[in-house]
C-alpha positions in Angstrom: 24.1 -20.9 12.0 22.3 -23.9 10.7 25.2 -24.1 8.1 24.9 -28.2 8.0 22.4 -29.9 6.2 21.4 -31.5 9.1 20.2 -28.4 10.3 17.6 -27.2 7.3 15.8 -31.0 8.1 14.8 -29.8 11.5 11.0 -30.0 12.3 9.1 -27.1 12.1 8.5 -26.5 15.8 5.7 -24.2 17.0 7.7 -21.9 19.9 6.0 -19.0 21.2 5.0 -16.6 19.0 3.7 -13.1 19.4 0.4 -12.4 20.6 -1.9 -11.1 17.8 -5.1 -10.0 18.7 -7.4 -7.6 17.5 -9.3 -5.2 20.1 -12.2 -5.1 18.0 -15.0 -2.3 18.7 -14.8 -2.3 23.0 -11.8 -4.4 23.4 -13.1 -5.9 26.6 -11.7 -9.3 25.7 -8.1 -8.4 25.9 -8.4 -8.2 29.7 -9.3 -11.4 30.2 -6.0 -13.1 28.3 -3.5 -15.1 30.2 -0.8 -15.3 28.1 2.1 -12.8 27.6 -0.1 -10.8 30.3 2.0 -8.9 33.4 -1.1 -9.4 35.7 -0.1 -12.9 37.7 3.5 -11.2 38.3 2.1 -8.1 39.2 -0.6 -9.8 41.6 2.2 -11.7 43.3 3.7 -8.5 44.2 0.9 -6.8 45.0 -1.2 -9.0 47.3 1.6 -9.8 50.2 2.0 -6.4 50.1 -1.3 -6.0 50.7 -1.7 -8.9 53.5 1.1 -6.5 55.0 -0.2 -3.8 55.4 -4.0 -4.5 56.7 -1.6 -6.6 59.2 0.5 -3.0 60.4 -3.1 -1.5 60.2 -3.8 -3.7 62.7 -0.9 -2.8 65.1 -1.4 0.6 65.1 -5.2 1.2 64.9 -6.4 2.9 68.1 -9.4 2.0 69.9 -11.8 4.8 68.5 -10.8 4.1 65.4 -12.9 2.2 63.0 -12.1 0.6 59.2 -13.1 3.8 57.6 -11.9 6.6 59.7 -9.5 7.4 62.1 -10.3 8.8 65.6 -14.4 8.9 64.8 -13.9 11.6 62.5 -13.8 11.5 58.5 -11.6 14.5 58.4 -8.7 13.3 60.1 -5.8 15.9 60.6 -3.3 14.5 63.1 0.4 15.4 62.2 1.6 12.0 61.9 -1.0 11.1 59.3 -0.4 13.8 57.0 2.9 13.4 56.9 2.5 9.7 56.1 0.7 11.0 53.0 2.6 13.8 51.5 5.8 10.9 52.0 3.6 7.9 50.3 2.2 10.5 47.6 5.8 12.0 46.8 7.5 8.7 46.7 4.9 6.9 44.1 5.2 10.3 42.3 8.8 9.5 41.8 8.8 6.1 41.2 6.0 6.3 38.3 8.2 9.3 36.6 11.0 6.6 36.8 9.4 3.9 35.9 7.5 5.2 32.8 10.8 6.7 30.8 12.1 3.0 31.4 9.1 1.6 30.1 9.2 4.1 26.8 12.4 3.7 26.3 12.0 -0.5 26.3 8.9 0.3 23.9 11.6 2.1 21.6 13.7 -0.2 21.5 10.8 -2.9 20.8 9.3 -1.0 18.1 12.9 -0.3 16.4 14.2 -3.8 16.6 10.9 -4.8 14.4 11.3 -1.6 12.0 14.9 -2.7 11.6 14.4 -6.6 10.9 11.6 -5.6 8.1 14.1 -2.7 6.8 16.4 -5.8 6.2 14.5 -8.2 5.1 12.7 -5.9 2.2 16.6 -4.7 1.3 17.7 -7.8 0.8 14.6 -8.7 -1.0 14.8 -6.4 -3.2 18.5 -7.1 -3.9 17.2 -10.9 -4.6 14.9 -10.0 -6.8 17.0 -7.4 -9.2 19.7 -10.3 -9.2 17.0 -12.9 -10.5 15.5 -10.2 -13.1 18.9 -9.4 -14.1 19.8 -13.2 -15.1 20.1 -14.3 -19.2 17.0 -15.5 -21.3 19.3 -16.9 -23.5 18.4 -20.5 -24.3 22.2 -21.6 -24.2 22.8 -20.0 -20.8 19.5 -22.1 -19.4 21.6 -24.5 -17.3 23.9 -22.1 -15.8 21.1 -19.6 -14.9 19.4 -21.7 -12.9 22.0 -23.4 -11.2 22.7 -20.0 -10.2 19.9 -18.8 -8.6 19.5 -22.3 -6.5 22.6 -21.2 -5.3 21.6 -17.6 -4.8 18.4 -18.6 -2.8 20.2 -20.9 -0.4 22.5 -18.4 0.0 20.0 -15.8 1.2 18.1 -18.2 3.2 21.1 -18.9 4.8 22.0 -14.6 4.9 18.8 -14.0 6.7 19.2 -17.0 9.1 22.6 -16.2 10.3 21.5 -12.0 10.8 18.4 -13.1 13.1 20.8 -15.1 15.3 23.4 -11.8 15.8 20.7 -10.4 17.3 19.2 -13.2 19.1 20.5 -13.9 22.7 20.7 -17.2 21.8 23.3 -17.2 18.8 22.7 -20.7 18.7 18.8 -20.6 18.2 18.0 -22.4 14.9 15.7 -21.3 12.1 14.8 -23.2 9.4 16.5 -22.5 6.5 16.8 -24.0 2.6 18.8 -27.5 2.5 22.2 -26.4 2.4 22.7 -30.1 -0.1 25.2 -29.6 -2.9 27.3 -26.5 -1.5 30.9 -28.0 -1.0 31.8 -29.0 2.5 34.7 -27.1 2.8 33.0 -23.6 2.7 30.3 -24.5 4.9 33.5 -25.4 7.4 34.9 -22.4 7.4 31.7 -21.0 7.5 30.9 -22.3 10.8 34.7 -21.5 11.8 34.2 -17.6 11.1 33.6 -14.7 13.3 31.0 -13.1 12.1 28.8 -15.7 9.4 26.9 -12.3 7.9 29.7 -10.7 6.7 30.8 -14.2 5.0 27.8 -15.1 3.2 27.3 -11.3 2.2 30.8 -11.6 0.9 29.8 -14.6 -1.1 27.0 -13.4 -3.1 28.4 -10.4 -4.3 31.5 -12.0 -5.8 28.9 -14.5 -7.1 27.2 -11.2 -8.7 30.7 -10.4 -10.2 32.1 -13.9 -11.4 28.5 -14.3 -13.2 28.1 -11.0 -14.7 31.7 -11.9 -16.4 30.1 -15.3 -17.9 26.6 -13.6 -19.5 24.8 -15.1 -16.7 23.9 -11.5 -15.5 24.2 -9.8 -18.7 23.1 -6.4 -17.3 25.5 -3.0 -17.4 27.4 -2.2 -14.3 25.7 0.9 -12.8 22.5 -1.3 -13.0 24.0 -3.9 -11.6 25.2 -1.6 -8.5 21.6 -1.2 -7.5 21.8 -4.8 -5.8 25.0 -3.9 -4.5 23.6 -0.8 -2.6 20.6 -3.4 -1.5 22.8 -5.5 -0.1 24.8 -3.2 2.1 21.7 -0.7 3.2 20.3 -4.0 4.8 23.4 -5.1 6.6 24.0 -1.4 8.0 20.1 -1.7 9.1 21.2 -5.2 10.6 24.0 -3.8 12.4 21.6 -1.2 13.9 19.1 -4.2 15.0 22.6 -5.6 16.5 22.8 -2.1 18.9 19.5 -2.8 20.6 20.6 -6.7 21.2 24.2 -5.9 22.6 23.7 -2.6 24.5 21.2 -3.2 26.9 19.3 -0.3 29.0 21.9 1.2 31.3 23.2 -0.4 34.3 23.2 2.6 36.3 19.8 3.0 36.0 18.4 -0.1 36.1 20.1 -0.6 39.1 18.5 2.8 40.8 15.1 2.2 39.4 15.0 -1.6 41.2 16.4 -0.7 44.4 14.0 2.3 44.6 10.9 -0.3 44.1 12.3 -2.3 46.7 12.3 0.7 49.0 8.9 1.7 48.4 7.3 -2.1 48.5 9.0 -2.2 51.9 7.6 1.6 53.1 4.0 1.4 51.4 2.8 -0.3 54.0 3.8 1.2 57.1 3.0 4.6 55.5 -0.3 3.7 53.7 -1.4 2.6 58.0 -0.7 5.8 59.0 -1.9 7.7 56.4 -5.5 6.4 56.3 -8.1 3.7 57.7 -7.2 0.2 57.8 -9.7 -0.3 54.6 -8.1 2.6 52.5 -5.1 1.7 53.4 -5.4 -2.0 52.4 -6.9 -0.6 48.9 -3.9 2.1 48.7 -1.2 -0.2 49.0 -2.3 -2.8 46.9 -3.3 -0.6 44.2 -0.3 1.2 43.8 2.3 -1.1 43.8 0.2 -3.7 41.3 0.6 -0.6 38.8 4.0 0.3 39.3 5.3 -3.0 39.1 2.9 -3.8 36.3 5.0 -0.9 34.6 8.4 -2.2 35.7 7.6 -5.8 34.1 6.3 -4.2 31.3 10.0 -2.1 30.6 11.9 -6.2 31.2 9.6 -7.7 28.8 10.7 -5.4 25.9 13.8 -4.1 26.4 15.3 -7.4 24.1 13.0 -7.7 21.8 14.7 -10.6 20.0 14.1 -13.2 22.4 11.6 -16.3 22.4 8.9 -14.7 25.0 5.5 -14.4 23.9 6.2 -10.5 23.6 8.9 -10.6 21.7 9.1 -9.9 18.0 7.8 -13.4 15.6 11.4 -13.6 14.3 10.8 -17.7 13.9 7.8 -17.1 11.4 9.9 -14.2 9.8 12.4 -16.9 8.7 10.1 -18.9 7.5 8.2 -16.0 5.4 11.4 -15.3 4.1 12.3 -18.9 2.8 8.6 -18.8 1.2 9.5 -15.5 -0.7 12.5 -17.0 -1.6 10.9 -19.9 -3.1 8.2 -18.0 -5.0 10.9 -16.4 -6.9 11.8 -19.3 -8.1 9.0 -20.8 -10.0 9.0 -20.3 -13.6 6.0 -18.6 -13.6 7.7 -15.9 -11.7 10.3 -15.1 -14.1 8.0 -14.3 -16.7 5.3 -11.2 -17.1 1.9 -12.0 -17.8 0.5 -11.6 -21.0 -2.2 -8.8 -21.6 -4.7 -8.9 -24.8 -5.4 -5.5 -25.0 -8.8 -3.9 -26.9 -9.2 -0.8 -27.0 -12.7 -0.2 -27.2 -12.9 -2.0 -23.9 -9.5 -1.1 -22.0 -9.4 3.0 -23.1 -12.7 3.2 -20.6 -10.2 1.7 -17.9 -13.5 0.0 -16.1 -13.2 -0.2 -12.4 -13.9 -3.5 -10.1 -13.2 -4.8 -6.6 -10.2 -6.5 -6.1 -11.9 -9.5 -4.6 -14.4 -10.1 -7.7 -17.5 -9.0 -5.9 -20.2 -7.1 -7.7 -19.4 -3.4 -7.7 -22.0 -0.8 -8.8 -20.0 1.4 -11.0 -20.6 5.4 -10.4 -22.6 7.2 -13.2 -20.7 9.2 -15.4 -21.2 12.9 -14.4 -22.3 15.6 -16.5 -19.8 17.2 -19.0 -17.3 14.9 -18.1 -15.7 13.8 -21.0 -14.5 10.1 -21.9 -11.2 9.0 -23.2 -11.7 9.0 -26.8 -13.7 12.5 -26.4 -10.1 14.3 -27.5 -10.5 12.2 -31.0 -10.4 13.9 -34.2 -13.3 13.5 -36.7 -11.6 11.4 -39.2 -12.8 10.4 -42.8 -15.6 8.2 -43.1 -16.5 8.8 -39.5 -20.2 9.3 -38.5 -21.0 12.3 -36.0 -24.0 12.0 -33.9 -25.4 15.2 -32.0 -27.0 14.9 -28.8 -30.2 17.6 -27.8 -31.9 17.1 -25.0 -35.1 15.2 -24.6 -38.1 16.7 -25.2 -41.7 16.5 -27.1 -40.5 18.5 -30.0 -37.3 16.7 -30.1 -35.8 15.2 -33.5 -33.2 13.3 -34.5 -31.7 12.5 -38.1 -28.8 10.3 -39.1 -26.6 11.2 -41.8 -23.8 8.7 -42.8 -21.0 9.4 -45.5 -21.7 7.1 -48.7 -19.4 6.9 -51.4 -20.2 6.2 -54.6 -17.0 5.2 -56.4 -13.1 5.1 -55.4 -12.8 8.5 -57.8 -16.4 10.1 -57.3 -17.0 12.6 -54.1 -18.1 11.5 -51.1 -21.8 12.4 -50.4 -23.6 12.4 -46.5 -27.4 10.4 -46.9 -29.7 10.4 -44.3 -30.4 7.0 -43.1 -33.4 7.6 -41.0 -34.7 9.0 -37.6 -32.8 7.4 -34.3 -34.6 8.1 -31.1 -35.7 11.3 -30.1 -32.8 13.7 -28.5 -30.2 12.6 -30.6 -29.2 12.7 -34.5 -25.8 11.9 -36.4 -24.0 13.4 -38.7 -21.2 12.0 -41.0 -18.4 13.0 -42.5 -16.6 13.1 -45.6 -13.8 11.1 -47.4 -10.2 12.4 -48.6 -8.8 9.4 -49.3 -10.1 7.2 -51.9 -8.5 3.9 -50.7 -8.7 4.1 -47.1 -11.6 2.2 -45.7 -14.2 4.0 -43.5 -14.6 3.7 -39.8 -17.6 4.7 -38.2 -17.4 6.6 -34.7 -19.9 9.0 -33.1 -19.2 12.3 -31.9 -22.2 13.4 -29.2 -22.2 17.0 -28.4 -25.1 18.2 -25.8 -27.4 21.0 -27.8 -28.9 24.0 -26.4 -32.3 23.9 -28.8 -34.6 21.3 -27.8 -35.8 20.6 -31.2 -33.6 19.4 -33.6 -32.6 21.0 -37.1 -34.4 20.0 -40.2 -33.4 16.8 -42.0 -31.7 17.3 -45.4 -32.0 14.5 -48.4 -28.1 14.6 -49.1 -25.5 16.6 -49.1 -21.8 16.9 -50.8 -19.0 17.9 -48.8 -17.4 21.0 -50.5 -13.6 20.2 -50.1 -11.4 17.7 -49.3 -10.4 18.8 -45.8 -14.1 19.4 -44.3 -15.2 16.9 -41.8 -19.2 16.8 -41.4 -19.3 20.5 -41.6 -15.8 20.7 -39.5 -12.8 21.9 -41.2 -9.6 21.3 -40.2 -6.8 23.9 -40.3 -3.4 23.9 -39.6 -2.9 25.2 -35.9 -6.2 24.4 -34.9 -6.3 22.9 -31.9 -7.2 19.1 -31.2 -10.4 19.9 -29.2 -13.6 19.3 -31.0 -15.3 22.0 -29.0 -12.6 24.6 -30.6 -13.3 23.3 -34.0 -17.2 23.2 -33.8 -17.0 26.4 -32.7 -14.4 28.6 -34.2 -15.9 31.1 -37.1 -14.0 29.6 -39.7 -15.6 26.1 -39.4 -19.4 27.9 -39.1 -18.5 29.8 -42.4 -17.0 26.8 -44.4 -20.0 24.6 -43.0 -22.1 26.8 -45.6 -22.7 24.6 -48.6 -20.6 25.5 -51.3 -23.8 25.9 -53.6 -24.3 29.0 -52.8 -20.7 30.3 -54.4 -22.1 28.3 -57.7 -25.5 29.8 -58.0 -28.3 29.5 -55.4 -30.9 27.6 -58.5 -27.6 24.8 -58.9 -27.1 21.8 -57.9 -24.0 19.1 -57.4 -24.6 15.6 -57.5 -28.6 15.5 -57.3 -28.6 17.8 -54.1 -31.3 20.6 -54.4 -29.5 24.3 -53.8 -32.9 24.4 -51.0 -31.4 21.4 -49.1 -27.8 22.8 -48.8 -29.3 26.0 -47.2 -31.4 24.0 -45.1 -28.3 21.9 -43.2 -26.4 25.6 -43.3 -29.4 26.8 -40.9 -28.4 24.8 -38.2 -27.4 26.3 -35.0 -23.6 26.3 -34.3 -23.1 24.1 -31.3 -22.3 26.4 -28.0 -18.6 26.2 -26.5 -17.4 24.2 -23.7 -20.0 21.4 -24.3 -18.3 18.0 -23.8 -18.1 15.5 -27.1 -18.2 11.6 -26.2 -16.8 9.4 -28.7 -18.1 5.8 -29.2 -17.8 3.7 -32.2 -20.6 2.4 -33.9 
């Protein structure tokens, strides 16, 4: 099993690997490759048989009878000639119905004996990698943590290397595996001295798991700990079943049947194929069908042991050594520990897409009423609202911020000027004297194309109002449901008019108030789009 450290100092060597290719749009240029192909094989079957049978042609052509036809005539109905062809048809009937279920059943057994071996590998994977998350962060425990999972990686190097030879025919075949340096002699003895080396090193790492979880080193709670346990034996059972398609091989009886009835039909193809047709058809018939049929028969011995060194069989050499390079990842430092991740909001809440290999990607307009992350925000104090309407000559736009004057005085809204046509913001008021005031805009779609008249200033009438919006308890957090619910259009009259139309609070004209209460109500359903300012 490579259980020496003389073993894991091997050379790489560079065996026969499986063929990968890639058909590409016609796949022409898969016909013309040599290696792994069942062409020369079936050519050497197929031509003497061919030589053969042009040569019995020969023998028993009649004098009238010409390459093409037989006695002058194209239609050719002597007895002897259709019987020759009902026997010749019937026999490569049978012999293709025979040879294809051998062929799929040795493509089964390929394409299992590769599912199993990756069902393994990512079990045990997965196992390795719980067992190197689970291990302490303690400082104190440094030096026995990674003593530990050296050990752990050799071991599964090892693990994997000792499973691909049970299933190899060659249970001597060597894979490279980690240097075995610094595991005590006497266990890699009676390693090589056991049965069955799987079961062995298996055995080893989960008392390993045990003895360590006792000394902090995997300082993780039993049921958690079980899930590398389950790992573990999920990819042994699927090695076992990898072990069923190298130790039972296709049926004897069968096998046996199947060769001894090409034999019989190489031998009477032919002698049947002369007296079924013209020495030319003939030639071409014979040939023909036995390249195919024997190009099927190879095809069922080239896969039925999948585990082998042929150039069809599965890459189980550069499976090792993918393995041993997972195994080493894991190892680095910079494994062990999560990246860090400086998250900003205002940049990270849009959640941005890009390619994957850093190439420029044209990003997809955002469509129509669809709403962006922060949309669901609630208008908070001190928050600036900005009102979308769409562009047009007669369109307007006015922005009113919240100002306040003093930590004890009311907040008041200002305008601060006109912004560009189709769009005008509106702030909100202040409950809280001491908290600072963010700025965010709120842009709601209109239905008017001209924008309400600008007011000078205007003073929020209570506490909980919220640039015209009040909040209620119960009311829902959609802005939409809020702008448009009859409460918030009533409370979004100035309170002026409950004082006396001719008052005024804080400087602001009685006329001014009723002009910002003539604004439309915006229509339900329209999306709001939050961005700060």
């Amino acid at each position: 099993c490579g259980s020496s450290s003389s073993h894991s100092k091997v050379p790489r060597s560079n065996p026969a690997a499986m063929i990968d290719y890639r058909a590409g749009v016609w796949g022409f240029h898969v016909a013309t490759g040599c290696t792994g192909s069942l062409v020369p094989r079936s050519l050497f079957m197929a031509l003497p048989n061919a030589v053969i049978t042009f040569m019995v042609a020969s023998m028993v052509r009649k004098p009238e009878d010409t390459d093409f036809t037989l006695g002058g005539a194209v239609n050719h109905t002597d007895e002897t000639s259709e019987a020759a062809q009902m026997v010749i048809a019937a026999f490569t009937s049978v012999m293709i119905f025979i040879l294809w279920n051998r062929s799929n059943v040795a493509y089964n057994r390929w394409w299992e004996g590769g599912t199993l071996l990756q069902k393994t590998r990512g079990e045990w994977f997965n196992a390795y990698s719980s067992i190197m998350a689970f291990t302490s962060t303690k400082p104190e425990l440094e030096p026995q943590v990674t003593e530990y999972q050296h050990l752990l990686a050799r071991l599964m190097s090892l693990l994997m290397c000792c499973g691909l030879q049970q299933v190899s025919p060659n249970r001597d075949r060597p894979f490279e595996i980690i240097d075995l340096e610094g595991i005590d002699p006497e266990s890699l003895d009676f390693l090589n001295t056991a049965p069955d080396k799987v079961e062995i090193i298996l055995q080893w790492i989960q008392r390993s798991m045990v003895l360590h979880a006792q000394t902090g080193v995997l300082p993780v709670a039993p049921p958690i700990l079980s899930r590398a346990f389950q790992e573990f034996s999920r990819g042994i059972v699927n090695l076992q079943n990898a072990r069923k398609i190298a130790d039972f091989p296709y049926p004897y009886p069968l096998a046996q049947i199947s060769m001894v009835l090409q034999m019989l039909h190489w031998l009477m193809t032919p002698l049947g194929a002369a007296l079924a047709v013209p020495r030319f058809w003939a030639v071409l018939a014979s040939f023909f069908s036995i390249f195919v049929l024997w190009c099927i028969h190879f095809n069922a011995i080239e896969l039925e042991f999948p585990f082998g060194s042929r150039a069809n069989d599965l890459p189980m050499v550069q499976l090792q050594q993918e393995w041993n390079e997972s195994i080493r990842t894991l190892l680095d430092k910079r494994a062990t520990k999560p990246p860090l991740f400086d998250y900003q909001p205002d940049f990270h809440d849009d959640l941005n897409m890009a390619m994957s290999d850093a190439s420029e990607y044209k990003r997809p307009k955002k469509k129509a009423g669809r709403q962006s992350l922060r949309s669901r925000a609630s208008i908070r104090t001190g928050h600036s609202v900005r009102i979308n309407h769409p562009k047009g000559a007669n369109a307007k736009s006015v922005v009113f911020r919240t100002r306040q004057t003093s930590e004890d005085s009311a907040p008041t809204r200002q305008v601060l000027g006109e912004q560009m046509p189709g769009e005008r913001e509106i702030s909100g008021s202040s409950t809280a004297p001491a908290l600072k005031s963010e700025t965010e805009d709120v842009r709601v779609p209109a239905t008017s194309s001209t924008a309400p008249a600008p007011v000078e200033e205007i003073q929020s009438s209570s506490p909980e109002q919220r640039g015209g919006l009040e909040l209620h308890p119960g009311d829902t957090a959609d802005p939409d449901d809020r702008i448009n619910s009859p409460r918030n259009r009533q409370t979004a009259q100035p309170t002026a008019q409950s004082e006396g139309a001719g008052q005024s609070r804080a400087g602001i004209p009685a006329s001014a108030t009723s002009m910002a209460s003539s604004s439309p109500p915006v229509p339900r359903g329209d999306p709001l789009h939050v961005h700060n300012v």
